[in-house]
PAGURO-95804 format. One record per atom (N, C-alpha, C): x, y, z; atom name. Coordinates in nm, 4 decimals. Atoms other than C-alpha are relative to their C-alpha. Layout:
N
<lopa u="X" v="Y" w="Z" atom="CA"/>
...
END
This chain:
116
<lopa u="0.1258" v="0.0179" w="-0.0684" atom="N"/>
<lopa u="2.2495" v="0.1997" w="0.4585" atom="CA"/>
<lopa u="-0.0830" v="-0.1032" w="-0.0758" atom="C"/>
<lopa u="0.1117" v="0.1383" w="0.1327" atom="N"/>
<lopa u="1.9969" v="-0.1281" w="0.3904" atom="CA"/>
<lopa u="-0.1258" v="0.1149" w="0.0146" atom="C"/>
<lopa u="0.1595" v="-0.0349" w="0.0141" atom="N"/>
<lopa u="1.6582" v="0.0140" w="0.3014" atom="CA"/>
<lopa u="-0.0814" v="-0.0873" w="-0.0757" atom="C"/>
<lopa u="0.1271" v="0.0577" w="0.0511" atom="N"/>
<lopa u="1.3260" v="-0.1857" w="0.2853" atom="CA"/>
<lopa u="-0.0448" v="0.0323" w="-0.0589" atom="C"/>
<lopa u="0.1082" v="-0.0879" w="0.1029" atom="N"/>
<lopa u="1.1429" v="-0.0565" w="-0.0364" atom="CA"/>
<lopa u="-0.1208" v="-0.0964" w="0.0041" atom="C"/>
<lopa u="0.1439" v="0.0416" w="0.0634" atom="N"/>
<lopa u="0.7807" v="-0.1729" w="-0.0138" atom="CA"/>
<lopa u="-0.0981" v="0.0625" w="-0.0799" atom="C"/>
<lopa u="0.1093" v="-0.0681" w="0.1462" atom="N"/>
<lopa u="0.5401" v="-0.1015" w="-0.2900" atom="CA"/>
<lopa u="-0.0440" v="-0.1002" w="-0.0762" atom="C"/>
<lopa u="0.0881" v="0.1324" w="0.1149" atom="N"/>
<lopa u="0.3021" v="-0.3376" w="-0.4787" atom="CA"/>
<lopa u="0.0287" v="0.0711" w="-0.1499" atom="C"/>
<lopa u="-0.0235" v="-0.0744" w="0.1144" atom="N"/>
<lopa u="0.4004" v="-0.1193" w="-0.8077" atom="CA"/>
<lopa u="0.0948" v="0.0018" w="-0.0199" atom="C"/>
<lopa u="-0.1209" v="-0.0022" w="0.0071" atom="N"/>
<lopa u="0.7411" v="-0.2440" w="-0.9087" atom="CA"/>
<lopa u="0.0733" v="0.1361" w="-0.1453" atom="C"/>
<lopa u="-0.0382" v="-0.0722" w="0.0343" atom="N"/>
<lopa u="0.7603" v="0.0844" w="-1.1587" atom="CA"/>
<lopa u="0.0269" v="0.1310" w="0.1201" atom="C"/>
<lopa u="-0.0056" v="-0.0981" w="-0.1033" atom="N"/>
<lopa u="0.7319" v="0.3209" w="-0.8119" atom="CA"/>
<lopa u="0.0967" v="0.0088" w="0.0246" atom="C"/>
<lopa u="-0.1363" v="0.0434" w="-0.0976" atom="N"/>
<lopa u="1.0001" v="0.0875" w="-0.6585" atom="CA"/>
<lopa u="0.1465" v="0.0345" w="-0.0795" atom="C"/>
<lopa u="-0.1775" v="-0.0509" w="0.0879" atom="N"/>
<lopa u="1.2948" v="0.1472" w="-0.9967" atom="CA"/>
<lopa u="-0.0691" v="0.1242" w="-0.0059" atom="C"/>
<lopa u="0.0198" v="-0.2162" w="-0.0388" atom="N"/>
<lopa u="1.1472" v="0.5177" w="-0.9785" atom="CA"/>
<lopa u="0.0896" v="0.0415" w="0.0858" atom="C"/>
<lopa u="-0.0638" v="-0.0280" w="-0.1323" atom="N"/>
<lopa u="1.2444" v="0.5631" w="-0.6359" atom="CA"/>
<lopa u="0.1675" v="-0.0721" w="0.0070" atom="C"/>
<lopa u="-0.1293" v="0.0624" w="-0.0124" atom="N"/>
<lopa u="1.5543" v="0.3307" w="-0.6429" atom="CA"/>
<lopa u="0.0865" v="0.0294" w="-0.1545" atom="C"/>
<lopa u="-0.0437" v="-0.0723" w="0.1042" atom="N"/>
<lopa u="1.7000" v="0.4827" w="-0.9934" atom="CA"/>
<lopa u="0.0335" v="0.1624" w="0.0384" atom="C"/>
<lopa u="0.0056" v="-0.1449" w="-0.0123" atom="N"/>
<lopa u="1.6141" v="0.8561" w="-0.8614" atom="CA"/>
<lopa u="0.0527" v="0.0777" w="0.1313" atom="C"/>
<lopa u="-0.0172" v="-0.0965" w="-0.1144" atom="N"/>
<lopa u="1.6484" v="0.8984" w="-0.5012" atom="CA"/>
<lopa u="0.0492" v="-0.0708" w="0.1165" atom="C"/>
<lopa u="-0.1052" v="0.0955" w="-0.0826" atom="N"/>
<lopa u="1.8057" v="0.5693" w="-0.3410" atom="CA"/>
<lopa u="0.0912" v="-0.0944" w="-0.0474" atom="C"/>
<lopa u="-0.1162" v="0.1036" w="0.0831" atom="N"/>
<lopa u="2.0608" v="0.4349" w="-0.5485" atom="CA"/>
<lopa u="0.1280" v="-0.0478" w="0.0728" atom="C"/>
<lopa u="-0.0732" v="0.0470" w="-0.0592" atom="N"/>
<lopa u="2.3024" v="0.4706" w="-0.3344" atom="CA"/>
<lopa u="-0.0050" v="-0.0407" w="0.1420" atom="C"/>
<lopa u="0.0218" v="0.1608" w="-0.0929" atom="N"/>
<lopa u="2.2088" v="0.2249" w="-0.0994" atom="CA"/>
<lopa u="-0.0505" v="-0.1328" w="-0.0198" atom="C"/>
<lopa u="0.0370" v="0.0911" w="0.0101" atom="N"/>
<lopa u="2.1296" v="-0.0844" w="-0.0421" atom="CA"/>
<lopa u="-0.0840" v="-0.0224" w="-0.0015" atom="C"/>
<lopa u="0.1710" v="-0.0337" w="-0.0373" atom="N"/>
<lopa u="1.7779" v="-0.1606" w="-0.1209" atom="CA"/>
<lopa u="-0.0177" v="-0.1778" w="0.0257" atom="C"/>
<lopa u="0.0881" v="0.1103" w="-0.0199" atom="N"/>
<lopa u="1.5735" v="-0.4947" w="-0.0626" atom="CA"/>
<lopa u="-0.1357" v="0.0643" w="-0.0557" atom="C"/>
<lopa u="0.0717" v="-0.0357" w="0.0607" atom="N"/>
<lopa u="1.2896" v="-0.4807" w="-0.2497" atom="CA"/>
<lopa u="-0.1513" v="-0.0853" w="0.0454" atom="C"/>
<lopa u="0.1062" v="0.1041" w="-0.0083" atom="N"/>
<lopa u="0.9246" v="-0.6165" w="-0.1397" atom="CA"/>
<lopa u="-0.1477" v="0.0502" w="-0.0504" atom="C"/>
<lopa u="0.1243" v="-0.0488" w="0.0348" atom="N"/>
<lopa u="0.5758" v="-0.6228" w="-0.2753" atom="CA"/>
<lopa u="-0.1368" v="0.0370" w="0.0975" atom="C"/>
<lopa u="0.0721" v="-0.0365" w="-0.1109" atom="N"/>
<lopa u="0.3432" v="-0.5507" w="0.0304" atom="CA"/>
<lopa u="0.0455" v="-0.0400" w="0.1235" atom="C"/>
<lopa u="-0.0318" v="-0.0119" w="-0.1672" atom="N"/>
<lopa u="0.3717" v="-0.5785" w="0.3835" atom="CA"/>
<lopa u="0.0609" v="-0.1011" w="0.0386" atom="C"/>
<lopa u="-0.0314" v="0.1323" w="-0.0216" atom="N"/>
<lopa u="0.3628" v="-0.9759" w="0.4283" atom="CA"/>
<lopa u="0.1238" v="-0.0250" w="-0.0708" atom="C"/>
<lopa u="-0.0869" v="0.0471" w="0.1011" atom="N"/>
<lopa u="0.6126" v="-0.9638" w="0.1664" atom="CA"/>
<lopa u="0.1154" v="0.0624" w="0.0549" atom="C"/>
<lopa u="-0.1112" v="-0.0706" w="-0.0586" atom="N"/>
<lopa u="0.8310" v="-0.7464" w="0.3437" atom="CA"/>
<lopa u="0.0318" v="-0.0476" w="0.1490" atom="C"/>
<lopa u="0.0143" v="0.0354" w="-0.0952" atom="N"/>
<lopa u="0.7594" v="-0.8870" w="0.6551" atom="CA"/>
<lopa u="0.0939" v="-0.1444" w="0.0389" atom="C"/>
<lopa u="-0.1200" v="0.0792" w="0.0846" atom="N"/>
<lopa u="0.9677" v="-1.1974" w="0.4757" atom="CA"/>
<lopa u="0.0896" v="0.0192" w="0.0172" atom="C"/>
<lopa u="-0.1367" v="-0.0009" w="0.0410" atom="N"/>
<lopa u="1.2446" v="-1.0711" w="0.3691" atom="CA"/>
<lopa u="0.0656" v="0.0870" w="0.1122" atom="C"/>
<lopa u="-0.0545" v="-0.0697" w="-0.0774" atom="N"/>
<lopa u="1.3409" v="-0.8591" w="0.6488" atom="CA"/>
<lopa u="0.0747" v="-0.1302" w="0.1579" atom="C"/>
<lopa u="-0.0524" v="0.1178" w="-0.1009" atom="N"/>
<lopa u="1.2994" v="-1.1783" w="0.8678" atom="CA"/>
<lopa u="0.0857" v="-0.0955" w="-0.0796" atom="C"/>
<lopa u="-0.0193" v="0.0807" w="0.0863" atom="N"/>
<lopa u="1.4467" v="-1.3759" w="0.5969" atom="CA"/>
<lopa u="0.1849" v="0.0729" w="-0.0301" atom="C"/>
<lopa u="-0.1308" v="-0.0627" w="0.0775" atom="N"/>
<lopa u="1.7797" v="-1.1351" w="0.5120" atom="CA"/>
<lopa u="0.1001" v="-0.0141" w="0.0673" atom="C"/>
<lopa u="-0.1254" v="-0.0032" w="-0.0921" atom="N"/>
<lopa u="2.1349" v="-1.1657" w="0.6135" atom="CA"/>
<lopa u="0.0020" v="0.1364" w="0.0223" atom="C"/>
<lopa u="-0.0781" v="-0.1083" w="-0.0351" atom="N"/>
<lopa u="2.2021" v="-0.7929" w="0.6041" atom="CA"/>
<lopa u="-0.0852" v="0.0945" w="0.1005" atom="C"/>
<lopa u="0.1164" v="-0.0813" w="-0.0797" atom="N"/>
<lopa u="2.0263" v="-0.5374" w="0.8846" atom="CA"/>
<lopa u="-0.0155" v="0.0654" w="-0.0440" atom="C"/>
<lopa u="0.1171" v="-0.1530" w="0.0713" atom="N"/>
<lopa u="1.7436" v="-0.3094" w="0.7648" atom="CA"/>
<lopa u="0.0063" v="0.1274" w="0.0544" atom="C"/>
<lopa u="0.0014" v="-0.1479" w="-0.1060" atom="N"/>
<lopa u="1.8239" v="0.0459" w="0.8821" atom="CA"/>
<lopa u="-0.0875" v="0.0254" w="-0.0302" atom="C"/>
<lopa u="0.1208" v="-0.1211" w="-0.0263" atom="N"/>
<lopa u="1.5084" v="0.2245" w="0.7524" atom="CA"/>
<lopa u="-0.0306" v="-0.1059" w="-0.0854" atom="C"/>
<lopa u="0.1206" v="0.1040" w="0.0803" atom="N"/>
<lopa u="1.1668" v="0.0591" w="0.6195" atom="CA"/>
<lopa u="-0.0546" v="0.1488" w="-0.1027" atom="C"/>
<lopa u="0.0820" v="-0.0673" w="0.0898" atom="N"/>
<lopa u="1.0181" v="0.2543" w="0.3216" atom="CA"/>
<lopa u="-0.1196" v="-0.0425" w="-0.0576" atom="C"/>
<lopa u="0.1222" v="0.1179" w="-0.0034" atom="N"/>
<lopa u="0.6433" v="0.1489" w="0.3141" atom="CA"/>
<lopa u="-0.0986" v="0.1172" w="-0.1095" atom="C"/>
<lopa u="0.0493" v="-0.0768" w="0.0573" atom="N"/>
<lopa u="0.3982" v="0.2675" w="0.0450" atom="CA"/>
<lopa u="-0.1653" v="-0.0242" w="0.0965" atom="C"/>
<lopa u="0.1029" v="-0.0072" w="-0.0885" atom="N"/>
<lopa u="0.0405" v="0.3174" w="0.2181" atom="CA"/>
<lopa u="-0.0938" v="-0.1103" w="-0.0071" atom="C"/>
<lopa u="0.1366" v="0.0608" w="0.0145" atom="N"/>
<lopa u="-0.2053" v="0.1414" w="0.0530" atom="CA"/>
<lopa u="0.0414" v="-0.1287" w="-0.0770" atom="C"/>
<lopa u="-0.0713" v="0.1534" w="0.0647" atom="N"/>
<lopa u="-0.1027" v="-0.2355" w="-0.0817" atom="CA"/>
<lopa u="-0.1058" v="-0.1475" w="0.0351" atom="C"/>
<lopa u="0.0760" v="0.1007" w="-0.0361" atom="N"/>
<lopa u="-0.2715" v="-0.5368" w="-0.1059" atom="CA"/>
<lopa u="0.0546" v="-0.1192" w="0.0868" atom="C"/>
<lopa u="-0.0482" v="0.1014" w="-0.1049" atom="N"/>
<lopa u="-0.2060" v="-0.8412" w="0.1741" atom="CA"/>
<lopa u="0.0037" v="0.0535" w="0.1135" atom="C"/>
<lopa u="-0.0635" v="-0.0805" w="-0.1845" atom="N"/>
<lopa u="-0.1031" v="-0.6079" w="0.4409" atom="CA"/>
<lopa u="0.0411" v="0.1408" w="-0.0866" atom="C"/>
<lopa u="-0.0512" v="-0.1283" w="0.0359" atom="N"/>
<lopa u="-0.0690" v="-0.2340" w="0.4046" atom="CA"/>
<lopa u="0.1022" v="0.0427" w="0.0714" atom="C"/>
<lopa u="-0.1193" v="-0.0489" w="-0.0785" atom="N"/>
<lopa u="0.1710" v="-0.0043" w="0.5260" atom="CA"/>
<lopa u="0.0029" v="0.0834" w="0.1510" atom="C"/>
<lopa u="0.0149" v="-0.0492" w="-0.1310" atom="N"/>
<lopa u="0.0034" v="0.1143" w="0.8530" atom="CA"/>
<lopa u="-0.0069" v="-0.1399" w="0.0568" atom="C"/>
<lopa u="-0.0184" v="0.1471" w="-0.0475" atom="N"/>
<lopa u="-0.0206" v="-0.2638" w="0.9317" atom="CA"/>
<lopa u="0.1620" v="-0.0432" w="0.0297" atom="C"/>
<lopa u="-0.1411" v="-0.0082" w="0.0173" atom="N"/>
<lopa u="0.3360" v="-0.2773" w="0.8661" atom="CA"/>
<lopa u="0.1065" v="0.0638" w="0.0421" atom="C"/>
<lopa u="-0.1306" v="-0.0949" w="-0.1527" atom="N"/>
<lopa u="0.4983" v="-0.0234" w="1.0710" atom="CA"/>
<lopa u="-0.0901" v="-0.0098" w="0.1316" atom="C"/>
<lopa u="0.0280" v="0.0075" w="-0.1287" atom="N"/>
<lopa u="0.2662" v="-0.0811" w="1.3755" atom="CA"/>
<lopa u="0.0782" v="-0.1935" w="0.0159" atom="C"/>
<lopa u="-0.0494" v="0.1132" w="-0.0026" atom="N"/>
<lopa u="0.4267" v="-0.4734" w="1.3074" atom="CA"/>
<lopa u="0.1781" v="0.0332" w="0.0128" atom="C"/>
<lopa u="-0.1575" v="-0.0808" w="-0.0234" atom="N"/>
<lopa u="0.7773" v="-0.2913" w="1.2521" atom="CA"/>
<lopa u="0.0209" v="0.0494" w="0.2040" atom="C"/>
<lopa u="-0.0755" v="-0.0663" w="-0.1232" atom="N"/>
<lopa u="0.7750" v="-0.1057" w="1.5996" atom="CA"/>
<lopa u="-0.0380" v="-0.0923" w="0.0822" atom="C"/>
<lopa u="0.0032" v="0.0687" w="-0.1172" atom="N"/>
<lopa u="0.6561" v="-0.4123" w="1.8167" atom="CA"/>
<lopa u="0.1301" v="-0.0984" w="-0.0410" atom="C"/>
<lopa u="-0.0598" v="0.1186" w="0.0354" atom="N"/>
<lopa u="0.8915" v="-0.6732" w="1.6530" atom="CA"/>
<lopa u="0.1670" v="0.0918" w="-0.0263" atom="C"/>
<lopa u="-0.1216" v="-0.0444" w="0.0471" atom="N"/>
<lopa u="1.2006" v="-0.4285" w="1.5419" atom="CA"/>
<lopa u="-0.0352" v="0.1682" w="0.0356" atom="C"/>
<lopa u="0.0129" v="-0.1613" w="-0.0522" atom="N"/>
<lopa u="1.1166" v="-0.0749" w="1.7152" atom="CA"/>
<lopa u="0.1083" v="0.0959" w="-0.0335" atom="C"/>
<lopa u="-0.0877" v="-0.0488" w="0.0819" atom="N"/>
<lopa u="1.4489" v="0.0384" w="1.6136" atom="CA"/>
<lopa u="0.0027" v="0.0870" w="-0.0954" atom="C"/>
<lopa u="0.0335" v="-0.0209" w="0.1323" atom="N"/>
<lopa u="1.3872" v="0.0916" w="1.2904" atom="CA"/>
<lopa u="-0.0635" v="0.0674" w="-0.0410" atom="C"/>
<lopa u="0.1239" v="-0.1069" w="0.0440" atom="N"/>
<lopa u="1.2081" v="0.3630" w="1.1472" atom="CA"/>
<lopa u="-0.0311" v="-0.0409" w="-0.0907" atom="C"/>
<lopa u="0.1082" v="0.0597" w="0.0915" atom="N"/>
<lopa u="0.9380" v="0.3303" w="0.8900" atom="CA"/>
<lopa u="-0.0660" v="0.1543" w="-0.0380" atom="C"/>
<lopa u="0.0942" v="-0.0867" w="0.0822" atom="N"/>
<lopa u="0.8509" v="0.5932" w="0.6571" atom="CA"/>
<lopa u="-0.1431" v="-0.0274" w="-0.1183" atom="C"/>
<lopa u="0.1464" v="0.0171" w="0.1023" atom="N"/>
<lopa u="0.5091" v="0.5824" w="0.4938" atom="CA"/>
<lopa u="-0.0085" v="0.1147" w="-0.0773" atom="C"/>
<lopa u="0.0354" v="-0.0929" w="0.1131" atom="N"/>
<lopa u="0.4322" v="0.7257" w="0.1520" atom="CA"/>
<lopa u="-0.1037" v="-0.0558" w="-0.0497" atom="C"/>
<lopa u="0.1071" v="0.0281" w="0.0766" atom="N"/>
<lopa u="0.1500" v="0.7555" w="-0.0326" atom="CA"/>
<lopa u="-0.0426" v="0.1492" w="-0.1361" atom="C"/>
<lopa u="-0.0005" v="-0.1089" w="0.0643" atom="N"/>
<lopa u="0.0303" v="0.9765" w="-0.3281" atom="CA"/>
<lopa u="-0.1203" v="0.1230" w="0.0186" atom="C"/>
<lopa u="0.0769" v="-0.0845" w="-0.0749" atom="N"/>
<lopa u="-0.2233" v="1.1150" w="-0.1024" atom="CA"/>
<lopa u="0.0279" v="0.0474" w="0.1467" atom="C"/>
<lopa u="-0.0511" v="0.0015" w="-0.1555" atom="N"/>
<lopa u="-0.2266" v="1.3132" w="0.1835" atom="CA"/>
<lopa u="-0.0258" v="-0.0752" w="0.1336" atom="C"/>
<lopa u="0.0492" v="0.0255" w="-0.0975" atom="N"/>
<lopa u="-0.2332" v="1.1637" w="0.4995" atom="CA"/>
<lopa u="-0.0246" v="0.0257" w="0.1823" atom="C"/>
<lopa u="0.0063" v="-0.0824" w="-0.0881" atom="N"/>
<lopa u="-0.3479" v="1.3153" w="0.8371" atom="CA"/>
<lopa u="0.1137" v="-0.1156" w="0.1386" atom="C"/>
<lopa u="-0.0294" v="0.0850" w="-0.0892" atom="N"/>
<lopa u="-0.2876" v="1.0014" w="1.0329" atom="CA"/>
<lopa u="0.1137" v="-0.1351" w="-0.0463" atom="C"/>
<lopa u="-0.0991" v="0.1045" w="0.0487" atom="N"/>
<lopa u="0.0295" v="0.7705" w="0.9967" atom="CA"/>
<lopa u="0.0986" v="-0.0349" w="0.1151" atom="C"/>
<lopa u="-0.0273" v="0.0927" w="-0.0911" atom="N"/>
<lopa u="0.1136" v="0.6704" w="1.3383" atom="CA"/>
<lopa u="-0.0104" v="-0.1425" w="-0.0298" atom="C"/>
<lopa u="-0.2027" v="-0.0299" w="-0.0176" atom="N"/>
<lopa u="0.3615" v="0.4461" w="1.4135" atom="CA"/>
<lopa u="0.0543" v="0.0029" w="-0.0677" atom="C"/>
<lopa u="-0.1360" v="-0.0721" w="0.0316" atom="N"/>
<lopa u="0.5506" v="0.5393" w="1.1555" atom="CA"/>
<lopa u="0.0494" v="0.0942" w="0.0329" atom="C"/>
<lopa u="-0.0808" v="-0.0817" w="-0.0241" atom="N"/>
<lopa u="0.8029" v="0.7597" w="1.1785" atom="CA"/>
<lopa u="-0.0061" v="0.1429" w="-0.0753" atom="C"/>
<lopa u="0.0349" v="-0.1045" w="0.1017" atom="N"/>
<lopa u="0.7372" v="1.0254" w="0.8809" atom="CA"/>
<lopa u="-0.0455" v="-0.0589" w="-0.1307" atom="C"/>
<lopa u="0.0714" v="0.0240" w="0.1303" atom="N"/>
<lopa u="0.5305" v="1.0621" w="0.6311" atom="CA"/>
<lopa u="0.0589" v="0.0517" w="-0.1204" atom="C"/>
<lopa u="-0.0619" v="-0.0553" w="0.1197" atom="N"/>
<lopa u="0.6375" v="1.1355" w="0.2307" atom="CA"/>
<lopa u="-0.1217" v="-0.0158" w="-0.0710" atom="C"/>
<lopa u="0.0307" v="0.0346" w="0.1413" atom="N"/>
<lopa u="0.4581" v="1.2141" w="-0.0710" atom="CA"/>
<lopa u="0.0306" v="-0.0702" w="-0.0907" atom="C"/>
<lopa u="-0.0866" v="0.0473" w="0.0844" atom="N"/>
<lopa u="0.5460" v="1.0357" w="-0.3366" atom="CA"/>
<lopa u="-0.0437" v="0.0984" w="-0.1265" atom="C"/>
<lopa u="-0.1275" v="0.0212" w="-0.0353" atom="N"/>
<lopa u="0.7095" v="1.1817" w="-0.4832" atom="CA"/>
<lopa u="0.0950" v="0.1537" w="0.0305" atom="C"/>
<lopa u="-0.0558" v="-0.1070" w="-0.0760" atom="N"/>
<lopa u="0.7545" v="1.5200" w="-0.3925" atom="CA"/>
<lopa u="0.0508" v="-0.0171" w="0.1040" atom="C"/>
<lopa u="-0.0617" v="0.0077" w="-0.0645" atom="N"/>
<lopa u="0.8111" v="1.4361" w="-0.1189" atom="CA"/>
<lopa u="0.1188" v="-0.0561" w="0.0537" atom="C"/>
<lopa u="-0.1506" v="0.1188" w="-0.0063" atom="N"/>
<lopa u="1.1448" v="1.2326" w="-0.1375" atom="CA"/>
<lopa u="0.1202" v="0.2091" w="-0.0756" atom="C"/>
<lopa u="-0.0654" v="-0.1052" w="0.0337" atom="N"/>
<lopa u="1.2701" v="1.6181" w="-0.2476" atom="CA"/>
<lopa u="0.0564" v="0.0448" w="0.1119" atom="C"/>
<lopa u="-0.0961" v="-0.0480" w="-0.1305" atom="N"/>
<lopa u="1.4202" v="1.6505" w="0.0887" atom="CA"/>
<lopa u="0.0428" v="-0.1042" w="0.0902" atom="C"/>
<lopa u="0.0055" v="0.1485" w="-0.0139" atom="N"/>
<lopa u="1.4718" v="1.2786" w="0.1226" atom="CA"/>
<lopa u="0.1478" v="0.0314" w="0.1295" atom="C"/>
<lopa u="-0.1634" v="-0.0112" w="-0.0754" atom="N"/>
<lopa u="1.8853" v="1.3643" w="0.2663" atom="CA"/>
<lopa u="-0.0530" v="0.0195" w="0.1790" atom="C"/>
<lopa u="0.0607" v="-0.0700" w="-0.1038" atom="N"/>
<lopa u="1.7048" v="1.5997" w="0.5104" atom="CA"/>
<lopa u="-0.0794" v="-0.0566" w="0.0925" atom="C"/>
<lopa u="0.0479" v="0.1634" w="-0.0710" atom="N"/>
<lopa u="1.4840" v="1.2979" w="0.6143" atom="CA"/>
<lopa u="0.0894" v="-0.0934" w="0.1004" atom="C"/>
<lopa u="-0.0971" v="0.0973" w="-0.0197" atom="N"/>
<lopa u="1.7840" v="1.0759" w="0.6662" atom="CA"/>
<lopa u="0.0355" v="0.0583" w="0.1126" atom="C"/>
<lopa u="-0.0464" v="-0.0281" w="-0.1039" atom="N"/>
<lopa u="1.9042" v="1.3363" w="0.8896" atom="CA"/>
<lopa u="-0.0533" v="-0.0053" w="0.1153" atom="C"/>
<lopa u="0.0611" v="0.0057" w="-0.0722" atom="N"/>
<lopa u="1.6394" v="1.3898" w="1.0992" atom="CA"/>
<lopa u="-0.0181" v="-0.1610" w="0.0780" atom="C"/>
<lopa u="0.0381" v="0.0951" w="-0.0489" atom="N"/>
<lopa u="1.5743" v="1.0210" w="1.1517" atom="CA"/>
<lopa u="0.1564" v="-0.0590" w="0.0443" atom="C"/>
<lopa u="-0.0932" v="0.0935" w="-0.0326" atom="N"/>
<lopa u="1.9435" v="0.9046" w="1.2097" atom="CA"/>
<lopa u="0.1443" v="0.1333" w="-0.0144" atom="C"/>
<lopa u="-0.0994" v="-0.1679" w="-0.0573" atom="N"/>
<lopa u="2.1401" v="1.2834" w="1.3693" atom="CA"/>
<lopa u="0.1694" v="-0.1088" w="0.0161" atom="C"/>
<lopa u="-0.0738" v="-0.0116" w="-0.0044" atom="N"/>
<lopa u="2.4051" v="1.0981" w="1.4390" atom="CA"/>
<lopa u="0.1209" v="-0.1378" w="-0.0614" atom="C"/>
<lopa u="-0.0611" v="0.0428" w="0.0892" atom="N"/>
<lopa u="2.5068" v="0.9197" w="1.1924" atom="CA"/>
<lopa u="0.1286" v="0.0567" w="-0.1330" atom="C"/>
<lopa u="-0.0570" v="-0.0564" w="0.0884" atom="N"/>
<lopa u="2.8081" v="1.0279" w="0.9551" atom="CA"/>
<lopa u="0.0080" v="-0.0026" w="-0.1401" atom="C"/>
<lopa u="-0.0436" v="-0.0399" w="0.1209" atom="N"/>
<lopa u="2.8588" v="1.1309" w="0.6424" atom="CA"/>
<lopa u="0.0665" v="-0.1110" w="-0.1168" atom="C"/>
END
C-alpha cells in the first residue's frame, strides 16, 4: 500500500513511519501544498492520504476537501493531537497517537476488501 504521510513535524512523520507504517510505502510531505505536489508529481498511486490537522500553507481539512474533488477515491485520514468534533471530508479521524492503536482495524474498515 502507498501512503501519503503529511505532517509539518518531520519527528511525528519517522514516529509514525518507524512504529505503525513501516510496512508500506510511504511518501512523505510537509503540509498540504506540499502534498498536494507530490501526489500529483509521483509515479506510484496513493491508496490512503494520512493528513495531520493543523499545518502551515494548507491544512489538513483543506486537504482532504481538495483530495475528494480531485481524487475522491482515496481516503484521507485526519489526525491531530486534539480532539476533533468536525473532520468532514475526510474519511476518519485518529489521535495521534493513540489513536493509530487500531490503525490494522482502520485499514480494514476503509479498504473490506482488500487481502491480506
Amino acid at each position: 500500500m502507498v501512503i501519503l504521510l503529511v505532517d509539518d513535524t518531520p519527528v511525528i512523520r519517522k514516529l509514525l513511519i518507524e512504529n505503525i507504517l513501516g510496512d508500506h510505502t510511504i511518501i512523505e510531505a510537509e503540509n498540504g501544498q506540499d502534498a498536494q505536489e507530490k501526489i500529483q508529481q509521483s509515479a506510484l498511486n496513493v491508496d490512503l492520504v494520512i493528513t495531520d490537522f493543523s499545518m502551515p500553507l494548507m491544512d489538513g481539512l483543506e486537504l482532504a476537501k481538495w483530495m475528494k474533488e480531485i481524487y475522491p477515491s482515496i481516503p484521507v485520514i485526519l489526525m491531530s493531537t486534539m480532539k476533533r468534533e468536525e473532520y468532514h471530508p475526510a474519511d476518519v479521524f485518529l489521535l495521534k497517537f493513540e489513536g493509530f492503536d487500531d490503525f490494522s482495524n482502520v485499514l480494514i474498515r476503509l479498504f473490506p476488501k482488500t487481502k491480506e
